[in-house]
C-alpha positions in Angstrom: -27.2 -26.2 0.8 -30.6 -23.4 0.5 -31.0 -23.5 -3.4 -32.7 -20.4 -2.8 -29.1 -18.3 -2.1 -29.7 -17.3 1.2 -26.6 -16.8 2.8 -25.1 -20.3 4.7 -21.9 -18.9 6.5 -21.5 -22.4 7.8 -21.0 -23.5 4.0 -18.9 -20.7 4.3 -16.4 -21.5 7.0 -16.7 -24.8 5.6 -15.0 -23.7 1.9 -12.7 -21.3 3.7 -11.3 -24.2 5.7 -11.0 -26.4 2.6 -8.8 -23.9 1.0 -6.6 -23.1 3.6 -6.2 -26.6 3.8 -5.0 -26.6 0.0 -2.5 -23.8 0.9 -1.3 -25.5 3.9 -0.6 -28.5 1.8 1.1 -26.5 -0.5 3.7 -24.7 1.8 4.8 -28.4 3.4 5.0 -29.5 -0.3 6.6 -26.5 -1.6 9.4 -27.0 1.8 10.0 -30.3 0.7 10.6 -29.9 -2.4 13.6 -27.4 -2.2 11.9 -24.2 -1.1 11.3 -20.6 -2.8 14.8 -20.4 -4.6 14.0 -23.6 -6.3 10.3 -23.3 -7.1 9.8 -19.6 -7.6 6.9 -19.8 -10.1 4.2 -22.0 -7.4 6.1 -20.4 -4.6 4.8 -16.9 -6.3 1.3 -18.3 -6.3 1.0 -19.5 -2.9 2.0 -16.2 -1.6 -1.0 -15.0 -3.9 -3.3 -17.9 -2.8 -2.7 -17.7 0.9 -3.3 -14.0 0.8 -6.4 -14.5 -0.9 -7.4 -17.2 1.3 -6.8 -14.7 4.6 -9.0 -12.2 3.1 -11.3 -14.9 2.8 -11.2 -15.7 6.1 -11.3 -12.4 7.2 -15.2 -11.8 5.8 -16.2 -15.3 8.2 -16.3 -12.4 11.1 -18.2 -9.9 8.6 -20.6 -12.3 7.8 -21.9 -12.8 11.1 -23.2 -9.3 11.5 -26.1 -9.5 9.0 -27.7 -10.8 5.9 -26.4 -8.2 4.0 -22.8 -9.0 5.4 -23.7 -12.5 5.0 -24.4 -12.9 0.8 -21.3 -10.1 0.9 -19.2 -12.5 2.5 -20.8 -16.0 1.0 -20.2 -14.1 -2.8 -16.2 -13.2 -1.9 -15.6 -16.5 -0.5 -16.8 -18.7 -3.4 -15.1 -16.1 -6.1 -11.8 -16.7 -4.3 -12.4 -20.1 -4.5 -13.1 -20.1 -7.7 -9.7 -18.5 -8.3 -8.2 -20.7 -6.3 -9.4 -24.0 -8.8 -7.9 -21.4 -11.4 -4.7 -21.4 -10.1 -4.0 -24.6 -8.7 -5.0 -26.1 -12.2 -2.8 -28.4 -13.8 -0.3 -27.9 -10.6 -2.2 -30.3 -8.2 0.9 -32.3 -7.8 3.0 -29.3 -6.7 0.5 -28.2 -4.4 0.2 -31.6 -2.9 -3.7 -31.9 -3.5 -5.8 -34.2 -5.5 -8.0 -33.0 -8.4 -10.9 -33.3 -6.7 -9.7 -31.3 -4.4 -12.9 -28.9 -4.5 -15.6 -31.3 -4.3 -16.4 -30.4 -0.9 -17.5 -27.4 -1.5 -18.8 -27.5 -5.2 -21.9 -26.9 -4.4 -21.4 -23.8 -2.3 -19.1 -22.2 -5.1 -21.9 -22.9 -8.1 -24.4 -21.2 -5.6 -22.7 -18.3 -4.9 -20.9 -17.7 -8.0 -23.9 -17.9 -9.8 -24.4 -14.9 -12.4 -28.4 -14.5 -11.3 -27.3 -14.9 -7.6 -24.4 -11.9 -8.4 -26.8 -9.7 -10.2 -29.5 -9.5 -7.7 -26.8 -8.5 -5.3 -25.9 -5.3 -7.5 -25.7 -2.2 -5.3 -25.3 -3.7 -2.3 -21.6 -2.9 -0.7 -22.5 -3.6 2.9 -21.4 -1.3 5.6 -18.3 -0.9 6.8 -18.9 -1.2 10.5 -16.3 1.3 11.9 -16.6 2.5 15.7 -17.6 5.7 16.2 -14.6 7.1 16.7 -13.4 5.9 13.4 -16.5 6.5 11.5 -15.7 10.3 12.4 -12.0 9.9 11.0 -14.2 8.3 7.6 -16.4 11.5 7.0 -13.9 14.1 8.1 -11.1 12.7 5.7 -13.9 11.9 3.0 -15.1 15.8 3.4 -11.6 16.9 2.8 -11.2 14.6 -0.2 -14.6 15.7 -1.7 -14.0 19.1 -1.1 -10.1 19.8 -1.0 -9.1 17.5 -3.2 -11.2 15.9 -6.0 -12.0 19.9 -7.6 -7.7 19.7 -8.3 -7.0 15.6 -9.1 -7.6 16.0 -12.4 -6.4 19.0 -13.6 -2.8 18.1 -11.5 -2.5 14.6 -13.5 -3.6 16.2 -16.8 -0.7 18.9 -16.8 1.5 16.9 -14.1 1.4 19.6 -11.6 2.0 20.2 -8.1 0.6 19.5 -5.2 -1.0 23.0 -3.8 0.8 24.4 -0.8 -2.4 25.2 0.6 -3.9 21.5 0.1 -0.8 20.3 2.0 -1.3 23.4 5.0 -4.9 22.3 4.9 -4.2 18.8 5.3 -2.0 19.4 8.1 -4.5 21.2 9.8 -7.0 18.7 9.7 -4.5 16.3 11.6 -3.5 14.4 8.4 0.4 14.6 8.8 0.5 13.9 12.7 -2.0 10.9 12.6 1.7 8.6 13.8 3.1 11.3 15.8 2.5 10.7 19.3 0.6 13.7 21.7 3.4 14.4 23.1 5.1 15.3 20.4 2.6 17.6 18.6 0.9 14.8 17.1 -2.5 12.7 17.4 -1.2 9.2 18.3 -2.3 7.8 21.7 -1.2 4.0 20.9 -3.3 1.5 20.3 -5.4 0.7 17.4 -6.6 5.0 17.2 -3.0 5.0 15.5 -3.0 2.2 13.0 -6.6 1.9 12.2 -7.5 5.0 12.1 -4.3 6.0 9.2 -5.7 3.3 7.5 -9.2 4.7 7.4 -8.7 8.4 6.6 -5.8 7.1 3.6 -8.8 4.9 1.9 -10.8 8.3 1.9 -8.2 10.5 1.0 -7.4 8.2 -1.6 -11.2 8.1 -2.9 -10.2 12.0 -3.8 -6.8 11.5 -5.7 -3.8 8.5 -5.4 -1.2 11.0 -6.4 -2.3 14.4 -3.9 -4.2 12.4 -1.4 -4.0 9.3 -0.2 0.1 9.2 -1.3 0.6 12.4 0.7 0.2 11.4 3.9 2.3 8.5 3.4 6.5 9.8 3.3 6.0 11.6 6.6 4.3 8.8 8.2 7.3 6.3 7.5 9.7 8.9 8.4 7.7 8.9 11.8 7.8 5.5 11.8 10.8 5.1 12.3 12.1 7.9 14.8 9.2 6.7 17.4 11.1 2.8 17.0 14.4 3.9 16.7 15.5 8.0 17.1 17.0 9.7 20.0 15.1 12.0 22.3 16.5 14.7 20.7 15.2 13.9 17.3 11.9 12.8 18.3 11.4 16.6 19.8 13.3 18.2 16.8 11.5 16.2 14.1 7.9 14.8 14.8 6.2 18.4 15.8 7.5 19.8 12.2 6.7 16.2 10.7 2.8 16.5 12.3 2.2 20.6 11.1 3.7 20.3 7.4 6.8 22.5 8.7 8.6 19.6 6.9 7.8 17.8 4.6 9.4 14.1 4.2 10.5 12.1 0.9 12.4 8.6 1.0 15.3 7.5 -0.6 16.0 4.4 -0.1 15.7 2.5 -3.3 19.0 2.4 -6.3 19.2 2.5 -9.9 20.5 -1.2 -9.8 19.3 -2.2 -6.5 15.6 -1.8 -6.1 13.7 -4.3 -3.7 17.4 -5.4 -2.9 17.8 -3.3 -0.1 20.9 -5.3 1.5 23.0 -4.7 -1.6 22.7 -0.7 -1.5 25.6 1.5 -2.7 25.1 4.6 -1.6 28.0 5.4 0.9 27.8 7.5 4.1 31.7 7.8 4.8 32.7 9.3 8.7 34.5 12.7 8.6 34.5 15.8 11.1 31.2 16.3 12.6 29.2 14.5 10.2 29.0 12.0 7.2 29.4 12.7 3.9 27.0 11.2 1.7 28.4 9.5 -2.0 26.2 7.9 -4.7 22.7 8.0 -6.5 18.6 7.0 -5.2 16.0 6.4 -7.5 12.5 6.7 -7.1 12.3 9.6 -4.7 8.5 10.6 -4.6 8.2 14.1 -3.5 11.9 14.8 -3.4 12.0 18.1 -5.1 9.1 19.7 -2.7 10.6 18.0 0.7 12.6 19.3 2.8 14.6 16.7 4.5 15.0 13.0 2.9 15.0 10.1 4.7 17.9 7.9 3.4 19.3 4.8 3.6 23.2 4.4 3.5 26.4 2.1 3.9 27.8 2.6 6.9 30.0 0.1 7.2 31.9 -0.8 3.3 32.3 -4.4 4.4 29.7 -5.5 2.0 29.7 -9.0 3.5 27.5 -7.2 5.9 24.4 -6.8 3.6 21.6 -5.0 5.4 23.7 -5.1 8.9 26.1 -2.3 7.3 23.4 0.2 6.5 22.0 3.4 8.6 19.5 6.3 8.3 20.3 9.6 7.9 17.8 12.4 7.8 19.1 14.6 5.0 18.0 18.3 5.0 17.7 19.9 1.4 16.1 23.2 0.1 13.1 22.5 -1.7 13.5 22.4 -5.4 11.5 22.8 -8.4 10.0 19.7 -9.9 11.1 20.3 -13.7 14.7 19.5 -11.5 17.0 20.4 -8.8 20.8 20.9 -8.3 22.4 22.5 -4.7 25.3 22.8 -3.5 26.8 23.6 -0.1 29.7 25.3 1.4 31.7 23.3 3.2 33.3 26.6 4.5 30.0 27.6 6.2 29.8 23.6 7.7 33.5 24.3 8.9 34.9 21.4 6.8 38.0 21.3 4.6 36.0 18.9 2.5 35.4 20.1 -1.0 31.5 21.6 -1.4 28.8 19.1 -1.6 26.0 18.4 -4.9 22.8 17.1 -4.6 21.2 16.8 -8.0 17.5 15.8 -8.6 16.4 14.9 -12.1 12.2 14.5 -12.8 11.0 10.5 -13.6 8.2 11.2 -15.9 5.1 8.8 -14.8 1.9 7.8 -16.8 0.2 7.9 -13.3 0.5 8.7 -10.0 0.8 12.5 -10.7 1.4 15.7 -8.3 4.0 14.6 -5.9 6.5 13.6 -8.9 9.6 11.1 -8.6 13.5 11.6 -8.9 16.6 10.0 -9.1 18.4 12.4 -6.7 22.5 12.1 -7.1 25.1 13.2 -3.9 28.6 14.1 -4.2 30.2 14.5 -1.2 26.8 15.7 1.0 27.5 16.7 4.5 24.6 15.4 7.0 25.5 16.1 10.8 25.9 13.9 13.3 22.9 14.8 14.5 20.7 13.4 11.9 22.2 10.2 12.1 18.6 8.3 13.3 19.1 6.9 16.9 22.8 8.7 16.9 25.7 6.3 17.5 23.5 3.6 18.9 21.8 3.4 15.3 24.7 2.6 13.4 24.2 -0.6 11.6 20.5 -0.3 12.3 18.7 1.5 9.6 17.7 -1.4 7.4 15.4 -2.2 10.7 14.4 1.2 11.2 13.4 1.9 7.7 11.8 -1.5 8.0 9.6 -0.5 10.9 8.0 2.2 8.5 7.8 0.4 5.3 5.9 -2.5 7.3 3.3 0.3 8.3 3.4 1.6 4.6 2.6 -1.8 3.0 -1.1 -1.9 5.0 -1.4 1.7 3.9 -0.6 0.9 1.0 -3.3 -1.9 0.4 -5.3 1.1 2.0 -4.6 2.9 -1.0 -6.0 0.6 -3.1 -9.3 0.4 -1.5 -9.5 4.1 -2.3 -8.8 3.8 -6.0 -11.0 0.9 -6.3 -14.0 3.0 -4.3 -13.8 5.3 -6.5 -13.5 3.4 -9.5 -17.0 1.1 -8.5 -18.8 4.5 -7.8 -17.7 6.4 -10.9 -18.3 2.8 -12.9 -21.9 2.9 -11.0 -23.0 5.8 -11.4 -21.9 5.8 -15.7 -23.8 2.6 -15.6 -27.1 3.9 -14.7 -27.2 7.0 -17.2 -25.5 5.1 -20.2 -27.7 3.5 -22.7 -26.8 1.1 -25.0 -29.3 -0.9 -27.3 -31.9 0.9 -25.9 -31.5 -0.2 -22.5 -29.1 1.2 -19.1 -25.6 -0.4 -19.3 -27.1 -1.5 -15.6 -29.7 -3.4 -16.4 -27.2 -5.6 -18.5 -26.1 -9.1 -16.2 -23.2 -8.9 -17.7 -22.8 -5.5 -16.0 -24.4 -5.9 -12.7 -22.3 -9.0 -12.3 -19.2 -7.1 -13.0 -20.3 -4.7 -10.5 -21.5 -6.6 -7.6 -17.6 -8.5 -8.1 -15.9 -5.2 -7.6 -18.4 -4.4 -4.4 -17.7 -7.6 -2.9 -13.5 -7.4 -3.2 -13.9 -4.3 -2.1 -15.8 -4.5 0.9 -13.6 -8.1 1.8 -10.2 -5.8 1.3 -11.2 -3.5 3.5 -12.3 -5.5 6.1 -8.9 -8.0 5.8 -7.2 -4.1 5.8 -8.8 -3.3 9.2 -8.6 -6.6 10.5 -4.5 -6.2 10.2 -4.2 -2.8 11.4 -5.6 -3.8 14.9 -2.8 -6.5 14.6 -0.2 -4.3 14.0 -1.5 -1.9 16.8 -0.5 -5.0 19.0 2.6 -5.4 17.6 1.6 -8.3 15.3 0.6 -8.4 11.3 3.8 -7.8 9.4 3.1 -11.1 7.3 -0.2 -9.8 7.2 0.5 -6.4 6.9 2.5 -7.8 3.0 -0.2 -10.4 2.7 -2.5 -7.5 2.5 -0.8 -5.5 -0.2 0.1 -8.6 -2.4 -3.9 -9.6 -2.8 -5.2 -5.9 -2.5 -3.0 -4.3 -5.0 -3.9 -6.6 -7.6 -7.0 -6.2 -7.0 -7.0 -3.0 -7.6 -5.7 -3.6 -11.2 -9.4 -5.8 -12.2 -11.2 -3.6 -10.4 -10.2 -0.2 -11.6 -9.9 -2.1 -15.4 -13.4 -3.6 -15.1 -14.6 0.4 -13.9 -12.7 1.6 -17.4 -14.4 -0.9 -19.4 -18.2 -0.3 -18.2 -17.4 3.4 -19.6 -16.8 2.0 -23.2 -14.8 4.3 -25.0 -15.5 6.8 -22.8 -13.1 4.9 -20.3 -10.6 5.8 -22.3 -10.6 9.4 -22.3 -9.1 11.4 -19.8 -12.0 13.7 -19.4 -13.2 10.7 -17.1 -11.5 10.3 -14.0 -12.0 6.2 -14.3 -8.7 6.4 -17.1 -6.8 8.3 -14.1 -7.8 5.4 -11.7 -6.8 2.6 -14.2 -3.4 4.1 -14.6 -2.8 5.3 -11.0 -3.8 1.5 -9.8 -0.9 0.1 -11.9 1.8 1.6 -9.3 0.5 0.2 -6.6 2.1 -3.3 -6.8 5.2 -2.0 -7.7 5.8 0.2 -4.9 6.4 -0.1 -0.9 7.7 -3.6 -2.4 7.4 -5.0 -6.0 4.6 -8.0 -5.9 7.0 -11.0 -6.7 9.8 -9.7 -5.0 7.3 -9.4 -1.7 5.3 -12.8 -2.4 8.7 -14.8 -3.1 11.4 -12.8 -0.4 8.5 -11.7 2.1 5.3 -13.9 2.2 6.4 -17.5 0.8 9.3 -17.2 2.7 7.6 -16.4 6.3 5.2 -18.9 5.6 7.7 -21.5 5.0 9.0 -20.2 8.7 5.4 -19.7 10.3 4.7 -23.2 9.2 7.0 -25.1 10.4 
């Protein structure tokens, strides 16, 4: 080992391997010993542990490009290790590892986790190697952000307002609501890793301006898209994606219940057969954006043999007037719809949040709401089908959700940074503290391995591959996001804790993100534990 911390990537592969070695050992102990069910508590930190573990193995490739990529990469892998010791403490026996476990790689993780080492590496972030064609996605989505959206962040989460109509029109013109939509349907998807990649890199930058009007707005139209390219006629597609891609409609999703949340299979919320359409009985929760969209994309029971779980459900796309956010009630005339059915109610009541301001959440109630035929997603042939299809777009949403979280923690190190450097305390910058510089070269180093685990899985997904990875991603990112944007509060003193600084709206905006697109335990324990106890076997 080079006492003198120059970066030794083959130390590196070397402590990568070692780990996944301890999580390999821990899924065939974990199987044997009565699965998830049984062992939810180690179960829930394997799924944490191996997804730390692939975003360690992710920065292997990083580290090849450079010496700055190198120390970057050699820095993240001997922090996760370190975590790893952390976790597995006191559990060896469950995780079917002796407690020596690390002495392999000792040496590499006091070298590289050593505070000097850390604090020389303060400012360093390392590039982010996109192509070219996705570094011009970065700075046009990063202009927009700068420009378009930071001036209105944090007025909107101050006086939980709206969402500008001409933010969203601007956004729309930029590209930013067709980036899944394919050419030929008005959009700017051409297939291939342009689609995946690139919706991954402009929501990190349009999250860098604001969670709540940036990065989040670009997400409810994208899953809707989702999943009328996998699974909607050719008539939707045309009627649909071109007003999807130019903000002509706007898209929220109601999929989750009051008493069924992650649940999905056990969904009330009935779509019953009558003349020309379905009517539509029962209550969501949880609607983001579902007093300004116009159509919602929901998930009902199709079928009301419940012993069909998830294989009973369908998607509708529900049109709606849009509604104020204080709250919403419509009605319709089933006269007009030429039904004898009494008129239908759709009533939207506001979910006050402490973060994640400007695009507002509902519990939206239906009595007896007509949706057509028509907007039944893949018509007849999609009966029974919409767990899958709404699947297909919440897969997509997880990476863009760990995507998210790269934003909010950018923006948290830079603001965290930048107070660092003009604060003094004792005399002396908050910067040139170790204590600090450590801190901060910690948050550069997650960051920069997030993103590149991030990017790494959108190319698989472009191939079709990367769901595990795609939930791997979010589980380790999200969390994440929670010490970083904390750490970014905490350099700012008191100061982090008034909301004239945009570091308080980062700390509280972070906290949603492993709640939604898939609450973290039930995602490590139903999701990752589970398809590595399949993968691995």
């Amino acid at each position: 080992m080079d006492t003198n911390h120059s970066p030794d990537m083959t130390s590196a592969a070397a402590a990568v391997s070692l780990a996944q070695g301890v999580v390999d050992s821990a899924i065939a102990t974990l199987r044997a010993s009565g699965g998830v069910d049984a062992n939810q508590v180690v179960a829930y930190d394997i799924a944490h542990a191996a997804s730390a573990v692939a975003t360690a193995k992710s920065t292997l490739d990083y580290g090849a490009k450079g010496d700055d990529e190198a120390r970057i990469a050699c820095a993240f892998i001997a922090d996760a290790l370190r975590d790893l010791g952390q976790r597995v403490m006191g559990r060896e026996k469950l995780f079917g590892i002796k407690r020596d476990w690390m002495v392999p790689a000792e040496e590499f993780v006091t070298t590289y986790c050593d505070p000097e080492f850390l604090a020389s590496m303060t400012g360093e972030q390392g590039p982010r190697h996109l192509d070219d064609d996705f570094q011009l996605v970065a700075e046009t989505f990063h202009r927009f952000a700068e420009e378009q959206v930071r001036p209105r962040a944090e007025h909107i989460h101050r006086t939980n307002g709206d969402i500008p109509e001409d933010l969203i029109q601007a956004l729309a013109e930029i590209g930013g609501l067709g980036l899944s939509v394919p050419e030929e349907y008005g959009g700017f998807a051409t297939g291939g890793d342009e689609d995946y990649v690139g919706m991954v890199v402009a929501t990190e930058e349009l999250t860098w301006g604001s969670l709540g009007i940036g990065g989040s707005l670009i997400t409810r139209p994208e899953i809707l898209t989702r999943a009328l390219v996998n699974g909607g006629t050719e008539e939707q597609k045309l009627e649909w994606l071109p007003k999807l891609a130019t903000a002509e409609v706007m898209a929220a999703v109601a999929v989750t219940e009051p008493d069924y949340g992650s649940d999905v299979a056990g969904l009330n919320t009935s779509a019953t057969k009558t003349e020309g359409g379905w009517l539509i009985n029962g209550t969501k929760t949880w609607c983001t954006f579902g007093a300004r969209a116009n159509v919602l994309m929901l998930l009902a029971r199709t079928d009301p043999d419940r012993s069909k779980a998830h294989r009973g459900l369908s998607l509708f796309i529900v049109e709606k007037p849009v509604g104020e956010a204080h709250g919403f009630l419509f009605s319709q005339d089933a006269a007009v719809d030429g039904r004898d059915d009494d008129n239908g109610r759709m009533e939207g009541r506001p979910i006050d949040t402490l973060g994640y301001r400007g695009m507002h959440s509902y519990e939206i109630s239906f009595d007896n709401w007509f949706v057509p035929d028509a907007n039944l997603i893949g018509g007849d042939e999609g009966i029974g089908r919409g767990f899958y299809l709404q699947m297909a777009g919440f897969e997509n949403g997880r990476i863009q959700t760990a995507a998210r979280a790269i934003g909010l923690m950018q923006a948290a190190y830079e603001a965290a940074y930048d107070y660092a450097e003009n604060r003094k305390v004792f005399g002396e910058a908050i910067i040139d503290y170790q204590l600090t510089r450590t801190k901060l070269t910690r948050m550069a180093i997650i960051i920069q391995a997030c993103r590149q685990y991030s990017l790494q899985v959108a190319h698989m997904m472009a191939k079709g591959e990367g769901a595990l990875e795609a939930s791997m991603a979010k589980a380790y990112v999200c969390r994440a996001a929670e010490w970083v944007t904390r750490e970014a509060m905490q350099i700012h003193g008191g100061m982090g804790y008034a909301e004239e600084y945009a570091v308080s709206r980062y700390f509280v905006d972070a906290r949603v993100l492993s709640i939604f697109e898939g609450a973290d335990e039930t995602l490590c324990l139903k999701v990752v534990a589970r398809r590595l106890l399949e993968t691995d076997s």
